[in-house]
N, C-alpha and C positions, 0 to 999 in steps of 0.2 A: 488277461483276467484271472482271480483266484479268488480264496475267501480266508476267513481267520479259519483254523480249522487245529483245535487240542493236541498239541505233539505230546504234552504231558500232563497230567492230572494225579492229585494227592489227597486223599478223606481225612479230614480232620477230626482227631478225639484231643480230650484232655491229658495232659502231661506235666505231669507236678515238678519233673525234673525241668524244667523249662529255666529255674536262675542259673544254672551250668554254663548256658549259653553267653552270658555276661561278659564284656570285655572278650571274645572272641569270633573268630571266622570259622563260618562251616561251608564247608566242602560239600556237594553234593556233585554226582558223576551220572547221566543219563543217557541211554543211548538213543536216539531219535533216529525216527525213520522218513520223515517227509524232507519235503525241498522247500526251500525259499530263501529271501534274505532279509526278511522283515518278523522279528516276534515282539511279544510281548506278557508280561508275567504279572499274574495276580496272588497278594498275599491277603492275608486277614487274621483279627486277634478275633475269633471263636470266645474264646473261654477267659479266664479271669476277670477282674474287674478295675485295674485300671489300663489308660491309655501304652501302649508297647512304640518303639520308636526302629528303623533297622537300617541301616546303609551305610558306606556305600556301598553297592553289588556290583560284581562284573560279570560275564559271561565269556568262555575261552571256546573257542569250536575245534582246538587243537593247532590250529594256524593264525588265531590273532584273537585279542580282547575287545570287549567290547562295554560301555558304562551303562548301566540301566539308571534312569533319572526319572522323577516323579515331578509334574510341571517344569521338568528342566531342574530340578534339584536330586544333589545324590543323595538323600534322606527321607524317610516320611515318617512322618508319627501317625499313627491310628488308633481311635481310641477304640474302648468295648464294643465286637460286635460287628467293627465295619472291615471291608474289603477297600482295597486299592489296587487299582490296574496301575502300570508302570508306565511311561510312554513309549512307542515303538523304539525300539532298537534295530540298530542296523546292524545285522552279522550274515554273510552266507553259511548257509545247513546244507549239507548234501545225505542224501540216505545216508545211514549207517555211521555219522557223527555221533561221535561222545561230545555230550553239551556238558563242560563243568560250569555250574552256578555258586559264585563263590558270595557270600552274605554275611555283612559284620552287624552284631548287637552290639552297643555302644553300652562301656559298663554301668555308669551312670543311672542310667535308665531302666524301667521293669522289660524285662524281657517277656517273650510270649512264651503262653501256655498250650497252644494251639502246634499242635505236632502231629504227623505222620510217621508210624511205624512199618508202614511199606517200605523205603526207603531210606534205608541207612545210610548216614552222613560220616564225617570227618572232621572232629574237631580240631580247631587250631591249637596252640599255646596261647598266650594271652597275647590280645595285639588286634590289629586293621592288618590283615593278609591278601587281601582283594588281588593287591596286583602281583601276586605268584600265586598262582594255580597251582604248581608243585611243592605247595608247603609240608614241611615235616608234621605229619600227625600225630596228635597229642596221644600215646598209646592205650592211657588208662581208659578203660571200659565205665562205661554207668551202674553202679551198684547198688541193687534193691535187696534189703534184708545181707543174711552173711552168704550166700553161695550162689545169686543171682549175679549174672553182669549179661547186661544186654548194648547191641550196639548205641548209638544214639542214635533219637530218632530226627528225622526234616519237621522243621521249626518254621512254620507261618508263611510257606508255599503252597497255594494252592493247584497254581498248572501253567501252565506255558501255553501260550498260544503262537504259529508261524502262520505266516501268509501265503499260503499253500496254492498248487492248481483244483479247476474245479471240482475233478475226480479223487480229490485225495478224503478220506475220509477216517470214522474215530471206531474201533468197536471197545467195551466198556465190558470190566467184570465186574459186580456188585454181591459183595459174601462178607462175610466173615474170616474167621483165622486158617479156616482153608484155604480158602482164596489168598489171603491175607500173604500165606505160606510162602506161596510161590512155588508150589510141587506141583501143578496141572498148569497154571496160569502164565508161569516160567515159558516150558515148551510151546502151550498154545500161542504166548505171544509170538514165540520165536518161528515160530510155523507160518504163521499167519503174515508175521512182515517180511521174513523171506519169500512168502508166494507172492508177496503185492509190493516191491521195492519202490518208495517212494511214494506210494498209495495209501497205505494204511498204518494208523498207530494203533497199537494196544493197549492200555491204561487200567492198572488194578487200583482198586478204590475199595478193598477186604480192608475190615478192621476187626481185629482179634475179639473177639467176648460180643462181636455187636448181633442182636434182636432185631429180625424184623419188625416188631408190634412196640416194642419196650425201650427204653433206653437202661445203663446202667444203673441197679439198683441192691438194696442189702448192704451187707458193711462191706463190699468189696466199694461200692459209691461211697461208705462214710470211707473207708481210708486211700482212695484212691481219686475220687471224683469218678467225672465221666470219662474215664479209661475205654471202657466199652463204645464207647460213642453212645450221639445222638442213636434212637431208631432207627430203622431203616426208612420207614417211611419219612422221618422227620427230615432226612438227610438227602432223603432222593432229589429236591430239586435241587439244591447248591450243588451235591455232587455227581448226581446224574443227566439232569435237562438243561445244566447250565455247558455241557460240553458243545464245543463247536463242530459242527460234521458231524455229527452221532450216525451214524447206520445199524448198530444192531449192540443188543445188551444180554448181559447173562446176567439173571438173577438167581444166586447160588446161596439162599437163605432158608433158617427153620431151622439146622440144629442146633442152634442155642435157644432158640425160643422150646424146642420141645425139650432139650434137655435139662438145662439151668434150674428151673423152679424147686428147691426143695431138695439141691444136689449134696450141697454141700456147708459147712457154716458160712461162706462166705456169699454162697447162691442167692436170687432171688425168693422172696415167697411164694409158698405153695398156691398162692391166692392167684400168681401169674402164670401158672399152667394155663396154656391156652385153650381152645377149641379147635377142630377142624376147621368149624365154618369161619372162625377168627382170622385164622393163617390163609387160607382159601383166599376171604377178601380183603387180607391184604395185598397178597400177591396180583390179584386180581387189580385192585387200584393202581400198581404199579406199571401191570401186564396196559390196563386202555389207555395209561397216560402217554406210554411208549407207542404205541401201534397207532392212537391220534396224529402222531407227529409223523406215523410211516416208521419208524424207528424196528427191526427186526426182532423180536423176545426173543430167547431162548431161556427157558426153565431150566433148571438142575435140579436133580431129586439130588431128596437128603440122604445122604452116606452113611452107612450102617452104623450105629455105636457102641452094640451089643460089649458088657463086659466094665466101661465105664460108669462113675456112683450114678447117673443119671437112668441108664438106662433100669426101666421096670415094665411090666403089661401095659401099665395106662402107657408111656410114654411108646412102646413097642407097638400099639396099637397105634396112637396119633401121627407114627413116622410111617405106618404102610397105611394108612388113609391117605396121609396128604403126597405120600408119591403117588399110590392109585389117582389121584386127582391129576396131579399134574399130567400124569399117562394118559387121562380119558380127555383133558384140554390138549394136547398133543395130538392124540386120534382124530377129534374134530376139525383140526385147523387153527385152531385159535392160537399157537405156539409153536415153536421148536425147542425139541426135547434132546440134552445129553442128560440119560439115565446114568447115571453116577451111582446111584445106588443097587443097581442089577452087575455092574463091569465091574463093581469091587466088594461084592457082596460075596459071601462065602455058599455057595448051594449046600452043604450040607449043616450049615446052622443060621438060619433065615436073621434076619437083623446084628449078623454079626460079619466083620472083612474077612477077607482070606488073610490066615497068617502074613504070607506075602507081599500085603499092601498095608500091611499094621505098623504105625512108628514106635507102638508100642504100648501107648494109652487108652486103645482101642476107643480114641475121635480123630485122630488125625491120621491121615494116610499118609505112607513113607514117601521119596522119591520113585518108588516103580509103581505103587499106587495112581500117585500124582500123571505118572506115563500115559499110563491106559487112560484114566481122566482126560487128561488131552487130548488123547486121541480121538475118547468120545464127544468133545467135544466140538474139535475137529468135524468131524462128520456133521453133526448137528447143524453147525453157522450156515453151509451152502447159502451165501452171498451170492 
């Protein structure tokens, strides 16, 4: 006996670089940690507005290929909006497989907008590269403005699912660009499927700029779309409830909603400065829909930002409210708490990091930041 149960999952936002992908193969390299020999992958065009087409796919588990087919076809078109599950594929996974997922956009056609920046991919040269998984990558970087290049990002994957045992199960981060990062999320994955081989995946689903209350808005929305993503709320079910095996989740959201409004010319308006009681029940809406289903919370206070344009009194205030809250739902029972905000907080200047755990911008924390992070969070899960 087993069940479907998430070896992989991906948040979708908007990606304007999405005709890049035109006439080529992307590479994507994942390490999974369940068992089985049965998956199956869901993609979806989110964002633009017309119909996206994508295959064929294979899957490589490092010891043989495998064809992913949509009604027994290696192509699908989807139009705005919808999702397609693939049909099962046959491959054996054993812990600790790298799954390469190889995926051609046929030039022809609109290519999807719907991208993952967790997950940087590999693009091909121009071509169907499916059946070599060790293709030469195309080296050029993605360029935004004159001194940006950022990797590319995973293009209309949404998650992998395997046919796992019954004990194997999913835990979930849900943040923003911290998360997003991969400087606390990194090692706690790596902690976590090391302690539970075969048992447990770890799945970040942080997307950089994104609001729990808000979706992308101001001229960062007029010249980028919805970069930020959907809300958080708005996103939680596709990318949160819709996992298989779910056991337990971190909600690691609020500094962009407390900080963004009024930050910057590109910010949101001052009109979206939240409230306590706003942020409160949101998190709150998140916290019963999880705990219904038995699903484990874990809260994360917000990380100091002291120093960054956002940070002011009003906002210095709303960041030691809403972790005082989360604290006193923690004391109660009502959640599990990694205070992120006390283990990289600087004691002698209150809403600001310890040098030490600063990347520099005084919002994101470094890689030793990210350590301790971990670690507290670590503690926190007790599964």
């Amino acid at each position: 006996m087993g069940n479907w149960v998430t070896a992989f999952a991906a948040a979708g936002r908007e990606m304007r670089e999405g005709v890049c992908y035109a006439g080529r193969t992307v590479r994507l390299r994942v390490r999974v940690n369940l068992a089985g020999g049965t998956l199956r992958l869901k993609f979806a065009n989110l964002f633009g507005d017309k119909p996206v087409q994508l295959g064929p796919i294979t899957l490589w588990n490092g010891r043989g290929t495998a064809e992913v087919t949509f009604d027994g076809q290696p192509a699908v078109r989807m139009a705005k909006g919808c999702a397609v599950m693939s049909d099962a594929v046959f491959l054996p996974v054993r812990p600790g497989d790298t799954l390469t997922v190889l995926i051609y956009f046929p030039s022809a056609l609109y290519p999807p907008l719907t991208a993952s920046g967790v997950y940087p991919v590999e693009r091909s040269p121009e071509g169907d590269f499916t059946s070599d998984p060790d293709f030469a990558a195309d080296p050029a970087p993605l360029v935004v403005g004159e001194n940006i290049q950022i990797p590319w990002a995973l293009p209309a994957l949404e998650n992998i699912e395997l046919f796992a045992g019954e004990d194997a199960g999913v835990v979930a981060a849900l943040g923003d660009s911290i998360t997003e990062m991969g400087y606390w999320t990194g090692p706690l994955g790596e902690a976590l499927e090391t302690e539970n081989p075969g048992k447990l995946a770890f799945v970040n689903l942080g997307i950089s700029g994104n609001r729990l209350l808000y979706p992308t808005s101001g001229k960062m929305a007029e010249f980028s779309g919805n970069c930020f993503g959907e809300s958080g709320l708005a996103r939680f079910e596709r990318d949160i409830l819709s996992i298989k095996g779910l056991k337990a989740v971190y909600i690691a959201m609020g500094v962009n909603d407390i900080t963004q409004p009024g930050s910057n010319d590109f910010a949101p308006p001052l009109s979206e400065r939240c409230r306590l009681e706003e942020l409160a029940a949101g998190f709150s809406r998140l916290q019963h829909a999880l705990t219904d289903r038995g699903v484990k919370v874990v809260g994360c206070t917000v990380t100091p930002f002291g120093g960054m344009g956002g940070f002011c009194p009003e906002t210095l205030k709303l960041w030691d409210g809403f972790n005082g809250w989360l604290r006193r739902q923690a004391a109660a029972g009502e959640i599990g708490l990694a205070d992120f905000g006390r283990v990289i907080e600087d004691p002698a200047r209150p809403g600001y990091m310890r040098p030490a755990y600063d990347s520099g911008d005084h919002l994101h924390p470094c890689p030793a930041g990210g350590k301790v992070m971990a670690e507290e969070a670590e503690r926190a899960l007790q599964l």
